[in-house]
Biotite code that builds the C-alpha atoms (Angstrom):
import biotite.structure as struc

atoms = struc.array([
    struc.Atom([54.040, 118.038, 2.605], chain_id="A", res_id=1, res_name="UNK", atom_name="CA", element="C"),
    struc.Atom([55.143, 116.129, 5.679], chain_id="A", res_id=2, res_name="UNK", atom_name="CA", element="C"),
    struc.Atom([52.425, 115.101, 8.584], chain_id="A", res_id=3, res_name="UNK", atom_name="CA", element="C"),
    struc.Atom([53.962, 117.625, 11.262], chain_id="A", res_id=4, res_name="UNK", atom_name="CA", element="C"),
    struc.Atom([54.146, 120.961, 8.945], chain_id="A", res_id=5, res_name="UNK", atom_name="CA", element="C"),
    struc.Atom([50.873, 120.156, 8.021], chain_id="A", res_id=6, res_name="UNK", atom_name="CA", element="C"),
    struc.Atom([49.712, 120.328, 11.926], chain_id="A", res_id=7, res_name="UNK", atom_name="CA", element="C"),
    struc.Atom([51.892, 123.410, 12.372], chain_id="A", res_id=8, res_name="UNK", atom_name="CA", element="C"),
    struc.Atom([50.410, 125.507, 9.913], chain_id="A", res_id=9, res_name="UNK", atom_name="CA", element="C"),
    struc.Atom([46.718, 123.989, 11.740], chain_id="A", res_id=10, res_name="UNK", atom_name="CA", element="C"),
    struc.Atom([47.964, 125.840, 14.340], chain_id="A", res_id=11, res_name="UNK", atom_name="CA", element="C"),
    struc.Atom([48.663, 129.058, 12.443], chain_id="A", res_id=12, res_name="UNK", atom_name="CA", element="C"),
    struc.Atom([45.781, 128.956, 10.517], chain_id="A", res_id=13, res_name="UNK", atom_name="CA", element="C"),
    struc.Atom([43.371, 128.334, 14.284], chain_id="A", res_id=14, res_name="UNK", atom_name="CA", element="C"),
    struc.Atom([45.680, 130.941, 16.133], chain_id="A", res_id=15, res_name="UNK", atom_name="CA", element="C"),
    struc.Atom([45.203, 133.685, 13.120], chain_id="A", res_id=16, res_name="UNK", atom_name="CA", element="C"),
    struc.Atom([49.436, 134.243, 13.388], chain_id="A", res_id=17, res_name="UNK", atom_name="CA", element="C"),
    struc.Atom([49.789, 134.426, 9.747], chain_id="A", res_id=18, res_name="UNK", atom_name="CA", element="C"),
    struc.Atom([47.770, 137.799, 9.714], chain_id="A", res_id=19, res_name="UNK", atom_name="CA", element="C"),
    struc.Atom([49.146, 138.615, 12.754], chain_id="A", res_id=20, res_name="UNK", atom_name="CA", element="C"),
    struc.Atom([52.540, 138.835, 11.197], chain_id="A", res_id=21, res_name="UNK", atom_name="CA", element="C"),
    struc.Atom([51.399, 139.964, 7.741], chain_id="A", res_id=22, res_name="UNK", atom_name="CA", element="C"),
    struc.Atom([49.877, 143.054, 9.772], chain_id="A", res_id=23, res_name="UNK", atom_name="CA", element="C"),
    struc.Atom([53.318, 143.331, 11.416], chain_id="A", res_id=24, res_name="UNK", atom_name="CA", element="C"),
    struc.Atom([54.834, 143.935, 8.254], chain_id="A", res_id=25, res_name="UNK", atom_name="CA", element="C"),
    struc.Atom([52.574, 146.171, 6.998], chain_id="A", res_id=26, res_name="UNK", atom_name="CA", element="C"),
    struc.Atom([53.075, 148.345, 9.832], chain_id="A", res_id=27, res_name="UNK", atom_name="CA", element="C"),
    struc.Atom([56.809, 148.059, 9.642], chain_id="A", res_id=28, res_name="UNK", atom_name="CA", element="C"),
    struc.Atom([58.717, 151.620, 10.097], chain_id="A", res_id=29, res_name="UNK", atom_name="CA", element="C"),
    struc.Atom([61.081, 151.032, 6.878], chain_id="A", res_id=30, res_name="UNK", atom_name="CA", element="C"),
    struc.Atom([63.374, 153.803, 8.940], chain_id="A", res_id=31, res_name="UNK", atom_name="CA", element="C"),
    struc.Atom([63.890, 152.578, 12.631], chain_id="A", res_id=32, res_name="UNK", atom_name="CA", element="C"),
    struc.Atom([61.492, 149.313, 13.350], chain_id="A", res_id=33, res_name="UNK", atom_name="CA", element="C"),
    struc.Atom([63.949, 146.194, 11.539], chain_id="A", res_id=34, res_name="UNK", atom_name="CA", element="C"),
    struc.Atom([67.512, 145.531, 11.984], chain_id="A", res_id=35, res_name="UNK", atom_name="CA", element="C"),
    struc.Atom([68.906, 144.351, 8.809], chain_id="A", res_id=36, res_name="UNK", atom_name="CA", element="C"),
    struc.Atom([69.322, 140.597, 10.140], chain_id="A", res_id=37, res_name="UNK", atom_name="CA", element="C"),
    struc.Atom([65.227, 140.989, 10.769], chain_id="A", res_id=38, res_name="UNK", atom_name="CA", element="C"),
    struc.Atom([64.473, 141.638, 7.684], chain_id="A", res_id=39, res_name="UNK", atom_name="CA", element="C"),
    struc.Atom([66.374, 139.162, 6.182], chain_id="A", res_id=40, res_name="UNK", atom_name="CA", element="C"),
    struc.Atom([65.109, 136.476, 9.089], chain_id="A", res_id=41, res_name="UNK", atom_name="CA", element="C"),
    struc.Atom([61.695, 138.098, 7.765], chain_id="A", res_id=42, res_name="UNK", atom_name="CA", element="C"),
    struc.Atom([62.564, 137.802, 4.581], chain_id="A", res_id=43, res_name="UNK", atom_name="CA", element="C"),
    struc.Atom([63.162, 133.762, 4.953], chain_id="A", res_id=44, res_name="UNK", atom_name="CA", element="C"),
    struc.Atom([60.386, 133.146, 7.052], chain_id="A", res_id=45, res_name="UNK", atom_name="CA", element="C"),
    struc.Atom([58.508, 134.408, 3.966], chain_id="A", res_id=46, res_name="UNK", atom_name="CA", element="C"),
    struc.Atom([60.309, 132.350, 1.485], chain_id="A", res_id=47, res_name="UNK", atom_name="CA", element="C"),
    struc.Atom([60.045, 129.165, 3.841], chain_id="A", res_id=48, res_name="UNK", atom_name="CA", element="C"),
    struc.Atom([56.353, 129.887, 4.236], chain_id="A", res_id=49, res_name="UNK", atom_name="CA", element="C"),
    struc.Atom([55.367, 130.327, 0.374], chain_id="A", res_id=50, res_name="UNK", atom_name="CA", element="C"),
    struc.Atom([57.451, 127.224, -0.458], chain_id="A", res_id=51, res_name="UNK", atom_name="CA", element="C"),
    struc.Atom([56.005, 124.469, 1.801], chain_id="A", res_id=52, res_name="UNK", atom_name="CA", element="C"),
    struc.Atom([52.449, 125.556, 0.734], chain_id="A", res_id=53, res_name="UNK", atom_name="CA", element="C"),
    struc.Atom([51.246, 127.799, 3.809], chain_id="A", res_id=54, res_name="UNK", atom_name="CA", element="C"),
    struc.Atom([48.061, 128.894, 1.178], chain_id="A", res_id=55, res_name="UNK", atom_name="CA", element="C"),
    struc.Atom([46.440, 131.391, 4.259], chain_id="A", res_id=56, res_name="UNK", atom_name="CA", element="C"),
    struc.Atom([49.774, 133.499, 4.392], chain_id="A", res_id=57, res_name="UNK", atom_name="CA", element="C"),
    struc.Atom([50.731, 133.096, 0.796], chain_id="A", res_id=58, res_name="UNK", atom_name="CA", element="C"),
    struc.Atom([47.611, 134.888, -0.140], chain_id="A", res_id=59, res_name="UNK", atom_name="CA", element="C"),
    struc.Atom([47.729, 137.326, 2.170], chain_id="A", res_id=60, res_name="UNK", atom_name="CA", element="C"),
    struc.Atom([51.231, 138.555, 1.652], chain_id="A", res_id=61, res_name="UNK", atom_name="CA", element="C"),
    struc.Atom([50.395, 138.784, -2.214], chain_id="A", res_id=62, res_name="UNK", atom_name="CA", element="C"),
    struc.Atom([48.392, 141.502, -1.309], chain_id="A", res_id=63, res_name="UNK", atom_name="CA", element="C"),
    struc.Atom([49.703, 144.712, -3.085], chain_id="A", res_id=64, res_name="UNK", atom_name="CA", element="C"),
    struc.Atom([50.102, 146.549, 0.158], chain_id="A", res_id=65, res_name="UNK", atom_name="CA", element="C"),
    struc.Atom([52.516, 143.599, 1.595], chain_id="A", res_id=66, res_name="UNK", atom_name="CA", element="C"),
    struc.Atom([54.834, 144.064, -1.228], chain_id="A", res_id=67, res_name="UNK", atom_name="CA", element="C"),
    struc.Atom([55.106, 147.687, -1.281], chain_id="A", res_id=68, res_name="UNK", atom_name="CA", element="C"),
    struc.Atom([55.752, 147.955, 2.518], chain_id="A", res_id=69, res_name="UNK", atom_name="CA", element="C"),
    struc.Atom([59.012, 145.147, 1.606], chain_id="A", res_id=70, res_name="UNK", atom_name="CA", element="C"),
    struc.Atom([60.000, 147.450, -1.080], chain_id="A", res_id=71, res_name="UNK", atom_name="CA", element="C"),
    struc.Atom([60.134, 150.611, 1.303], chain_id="A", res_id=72, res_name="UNK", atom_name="CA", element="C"),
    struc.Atom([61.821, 148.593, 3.910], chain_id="A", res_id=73, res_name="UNK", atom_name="CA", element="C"),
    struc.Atom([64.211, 147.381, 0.634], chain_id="A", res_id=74, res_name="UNK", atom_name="CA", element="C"),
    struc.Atom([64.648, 150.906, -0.577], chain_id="A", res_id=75, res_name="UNK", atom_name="CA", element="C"),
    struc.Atom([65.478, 152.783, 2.677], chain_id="A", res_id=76, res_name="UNK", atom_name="CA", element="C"),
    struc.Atom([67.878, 149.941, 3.736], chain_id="A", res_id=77, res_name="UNK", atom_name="CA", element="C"),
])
């Protein structure tokens, strides 16, 4: 992992973001809170996070509650 990802997700991990925005999603409306293009920004945000090793929101959005809120959003899309 490069140097300055490493001091951005410092930053996260001080600033408690990643739970800010795993709460976010838990909370999401599948109905009338997400446009299609932000849940699929969401959706890579996710992916980019998981994939250069941000552990604090990796474990927190393989929480069974994370998923299933995705999969409503997913289903009523």
């Amino acid at each position: 992992m490069k140097k300055s990802t490493v001091g951005i997700f410092k930053i996260f991990e001080d600033s408690g973001i990643h739970n800010r925005i795993l709460k976010m999603i838990y909370n999401i409306h599948p109905r009338s809170d997400i446009s299609p293009k932000g849940f699929v920004t969401l959706l890579t945000f996710i992916h980019d996070s998981i994939c250069t090793d941000f552990n604090s929101f990796a474990k927190g959005f393989y929480r069974e509650v994370i998923i299933k809120s995705l999969c409503a959003i997913l289903k009523e899309g």
